[in-house]
MARBA-3410 file (N, C-alpha, C, O; in Angstrom, 1 decimal):
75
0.8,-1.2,0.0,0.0,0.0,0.0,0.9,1.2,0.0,1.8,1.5,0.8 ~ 0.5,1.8,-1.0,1.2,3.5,-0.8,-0.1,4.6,-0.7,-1.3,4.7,-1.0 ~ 1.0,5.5,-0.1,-0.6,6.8,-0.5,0.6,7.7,-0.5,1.7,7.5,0.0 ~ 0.3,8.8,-1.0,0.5,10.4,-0.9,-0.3,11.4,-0.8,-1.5,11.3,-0.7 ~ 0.5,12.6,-0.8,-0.8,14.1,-0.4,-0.8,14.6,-1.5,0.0,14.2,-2.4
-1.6,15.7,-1.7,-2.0,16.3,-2.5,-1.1,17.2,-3.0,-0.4,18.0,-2.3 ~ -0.9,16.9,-5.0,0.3,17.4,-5.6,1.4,17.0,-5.6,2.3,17.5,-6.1 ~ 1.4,15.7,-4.7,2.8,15.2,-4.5,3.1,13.8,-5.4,2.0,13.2,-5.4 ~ 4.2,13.1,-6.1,4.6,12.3,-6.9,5.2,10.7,-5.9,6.1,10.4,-5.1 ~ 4.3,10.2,-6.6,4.9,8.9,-5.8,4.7,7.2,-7.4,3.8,6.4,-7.9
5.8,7.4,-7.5,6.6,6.0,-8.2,6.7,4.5,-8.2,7.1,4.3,-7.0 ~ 6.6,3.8,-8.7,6.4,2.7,-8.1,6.6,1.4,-9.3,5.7,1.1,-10.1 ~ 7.7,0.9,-9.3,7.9,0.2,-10.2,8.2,-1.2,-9.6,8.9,-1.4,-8.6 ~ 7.4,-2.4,-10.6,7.1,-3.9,-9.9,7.0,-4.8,-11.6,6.1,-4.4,-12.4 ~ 7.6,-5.6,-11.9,8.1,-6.8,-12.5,6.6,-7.7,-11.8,6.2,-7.7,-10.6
6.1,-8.1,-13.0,5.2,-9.0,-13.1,5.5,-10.3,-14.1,5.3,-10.2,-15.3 ~ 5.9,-11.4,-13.4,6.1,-12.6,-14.5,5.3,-13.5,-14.2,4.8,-13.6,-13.0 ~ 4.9,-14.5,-15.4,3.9,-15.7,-15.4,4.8,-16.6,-15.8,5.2,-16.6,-16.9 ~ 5.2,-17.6,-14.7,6.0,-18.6,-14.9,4.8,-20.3,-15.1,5.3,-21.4,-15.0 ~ 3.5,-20.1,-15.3,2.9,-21.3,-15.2,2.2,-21.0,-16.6,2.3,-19.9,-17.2
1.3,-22.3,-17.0,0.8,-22.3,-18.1,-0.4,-22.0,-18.6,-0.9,-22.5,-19.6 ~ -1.0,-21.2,-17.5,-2.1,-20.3,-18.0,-1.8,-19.3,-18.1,-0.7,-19.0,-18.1 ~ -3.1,-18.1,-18.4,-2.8,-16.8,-18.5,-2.5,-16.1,-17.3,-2.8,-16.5,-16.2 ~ -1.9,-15.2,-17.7,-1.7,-14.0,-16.5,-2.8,-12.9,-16.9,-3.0,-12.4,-18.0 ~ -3.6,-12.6,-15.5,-4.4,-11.4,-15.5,-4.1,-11.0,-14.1,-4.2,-11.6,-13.0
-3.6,-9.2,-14.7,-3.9,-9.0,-13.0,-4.6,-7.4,-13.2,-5.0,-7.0,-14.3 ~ -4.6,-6.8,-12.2,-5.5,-5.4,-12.5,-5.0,-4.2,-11.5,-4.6,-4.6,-10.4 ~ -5.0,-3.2,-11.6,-4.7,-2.1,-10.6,-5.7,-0.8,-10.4,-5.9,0.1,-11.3 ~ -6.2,-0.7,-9.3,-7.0,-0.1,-8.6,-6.0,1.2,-8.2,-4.8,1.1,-7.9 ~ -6.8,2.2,-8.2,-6.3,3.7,-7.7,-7.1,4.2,-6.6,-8.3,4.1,-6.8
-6.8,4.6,-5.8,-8.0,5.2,-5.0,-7.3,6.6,-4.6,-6.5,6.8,-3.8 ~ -7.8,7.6,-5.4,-8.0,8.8,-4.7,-8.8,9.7,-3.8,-8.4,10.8,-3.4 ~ -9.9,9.1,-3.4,-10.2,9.9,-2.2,-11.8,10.0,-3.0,-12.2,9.3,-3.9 ~ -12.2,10.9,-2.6,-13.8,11.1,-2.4,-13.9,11.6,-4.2,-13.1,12.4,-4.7 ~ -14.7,11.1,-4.8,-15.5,11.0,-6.3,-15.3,12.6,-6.3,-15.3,13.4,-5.4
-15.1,12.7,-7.5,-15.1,14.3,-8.0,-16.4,14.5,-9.6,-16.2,13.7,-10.6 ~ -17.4,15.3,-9.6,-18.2,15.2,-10.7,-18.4,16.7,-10.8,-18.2,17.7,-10.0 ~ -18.8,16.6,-11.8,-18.6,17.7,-12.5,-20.1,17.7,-13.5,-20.4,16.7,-14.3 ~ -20.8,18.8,-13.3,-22.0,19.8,-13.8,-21.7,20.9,-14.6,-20.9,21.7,-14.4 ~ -22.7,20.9,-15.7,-22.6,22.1,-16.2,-24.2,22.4,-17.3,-24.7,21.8,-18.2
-24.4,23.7,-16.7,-25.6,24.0,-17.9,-25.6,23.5,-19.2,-24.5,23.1,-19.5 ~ -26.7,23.3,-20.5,-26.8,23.5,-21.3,-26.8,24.5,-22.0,-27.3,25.5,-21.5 ~ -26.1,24.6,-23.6,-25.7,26.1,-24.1,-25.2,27.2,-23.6,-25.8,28.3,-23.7 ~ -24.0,27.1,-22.7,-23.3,27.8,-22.3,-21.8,27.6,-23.0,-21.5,26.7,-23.8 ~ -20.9,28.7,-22.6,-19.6,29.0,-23.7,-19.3,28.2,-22.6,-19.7,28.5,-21.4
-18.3,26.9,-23.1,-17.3,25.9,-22.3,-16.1,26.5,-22.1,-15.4,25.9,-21.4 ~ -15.5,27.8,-22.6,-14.3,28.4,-23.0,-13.9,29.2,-21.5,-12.8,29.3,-21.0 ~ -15.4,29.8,-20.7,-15.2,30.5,-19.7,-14.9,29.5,-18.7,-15.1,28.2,-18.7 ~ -14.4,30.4,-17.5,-13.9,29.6,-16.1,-14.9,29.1,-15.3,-14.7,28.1,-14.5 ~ -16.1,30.0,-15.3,-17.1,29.6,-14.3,-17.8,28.5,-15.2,-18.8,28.1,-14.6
-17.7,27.8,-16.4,-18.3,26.7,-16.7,-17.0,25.6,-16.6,-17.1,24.8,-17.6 ~ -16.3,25.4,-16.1,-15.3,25.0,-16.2,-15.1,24.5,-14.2,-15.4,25.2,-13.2 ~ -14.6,23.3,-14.2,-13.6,22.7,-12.9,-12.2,22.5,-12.9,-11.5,21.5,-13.3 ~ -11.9,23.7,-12.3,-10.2,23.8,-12.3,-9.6,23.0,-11.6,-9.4,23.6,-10.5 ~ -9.2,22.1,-11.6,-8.6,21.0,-10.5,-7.7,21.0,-10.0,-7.5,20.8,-8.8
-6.6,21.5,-11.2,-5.5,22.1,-10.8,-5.2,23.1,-12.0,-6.0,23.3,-12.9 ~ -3.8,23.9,-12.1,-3.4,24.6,-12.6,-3.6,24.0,-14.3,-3.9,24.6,-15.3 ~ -3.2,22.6,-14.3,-3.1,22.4,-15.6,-4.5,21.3,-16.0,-4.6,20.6,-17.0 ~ -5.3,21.3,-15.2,-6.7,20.3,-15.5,-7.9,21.5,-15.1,-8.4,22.1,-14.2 ~ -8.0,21.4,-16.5,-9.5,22.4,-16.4,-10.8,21.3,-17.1,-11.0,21.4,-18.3
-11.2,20.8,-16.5,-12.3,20.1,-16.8,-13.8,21.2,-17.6,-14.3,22.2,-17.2 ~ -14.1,20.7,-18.3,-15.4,21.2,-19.3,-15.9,20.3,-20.5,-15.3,19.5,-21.2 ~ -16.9,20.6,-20.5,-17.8,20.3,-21.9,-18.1,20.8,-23.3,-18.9,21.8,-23.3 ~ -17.8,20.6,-24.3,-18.9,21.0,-25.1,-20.1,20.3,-25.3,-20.5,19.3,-24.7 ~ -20.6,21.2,-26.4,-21.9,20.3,-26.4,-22.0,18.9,-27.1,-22.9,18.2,-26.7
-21.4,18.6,-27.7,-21.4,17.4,-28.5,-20.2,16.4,-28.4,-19.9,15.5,-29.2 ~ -19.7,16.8,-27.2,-18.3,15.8,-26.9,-18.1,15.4,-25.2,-18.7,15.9,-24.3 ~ -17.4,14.7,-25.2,-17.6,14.2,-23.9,-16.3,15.1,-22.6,-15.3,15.5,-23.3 ~ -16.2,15.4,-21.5,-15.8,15.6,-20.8,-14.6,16.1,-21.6,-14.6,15.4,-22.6 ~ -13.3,17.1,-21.5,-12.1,17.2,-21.6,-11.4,18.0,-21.3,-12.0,19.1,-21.1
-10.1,18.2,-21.2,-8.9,19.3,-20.3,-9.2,20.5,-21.4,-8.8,20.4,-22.6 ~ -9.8,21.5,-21.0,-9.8,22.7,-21.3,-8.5,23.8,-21.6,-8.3,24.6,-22.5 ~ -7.8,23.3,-20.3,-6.2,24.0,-20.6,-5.7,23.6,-22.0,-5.3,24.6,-22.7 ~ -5.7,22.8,-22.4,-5.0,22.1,-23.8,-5.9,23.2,-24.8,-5.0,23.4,-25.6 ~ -6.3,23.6,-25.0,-7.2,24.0,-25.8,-6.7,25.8,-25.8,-7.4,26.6,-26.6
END
């Protein structure tokens, strides 16, 4: 188990081998903490800040109308 705080980088590198003669399946779970969701009117400019969830400096969460969820900063 690892955890970190908020904005902080944590690494974690692990070798996974299948030495037997079936398949290997394995899976990885993240848990960051309490669900984050995000609302937004219909026909509103996605471009502005108050339609938008800044999460961080570089994750600006928004909509348009015909696309699903995406980082705003990029844009």
């Amino acid at each position: 188990v690892v955890s970190a705080s908020a904005n902080e980088r944590t690494e974690i590198a692990f070798d996974i081998t299948n030495s037997g003669n079936g398949d290997l399946d394995w899976n990885i779970n993240f848990v960051i903490g309490d669900p984050v969701s995000f609302t937004r009117e219909a026909n509103v400019d996605w471009t502005l800040p108050e339609n938008q969830d800044r999460i961080t400096d570089n994750v600006w969460i928004t909509r348009q109308e015909r696309m699903g969820p995406i980082n705003a900063k990029g844009f």
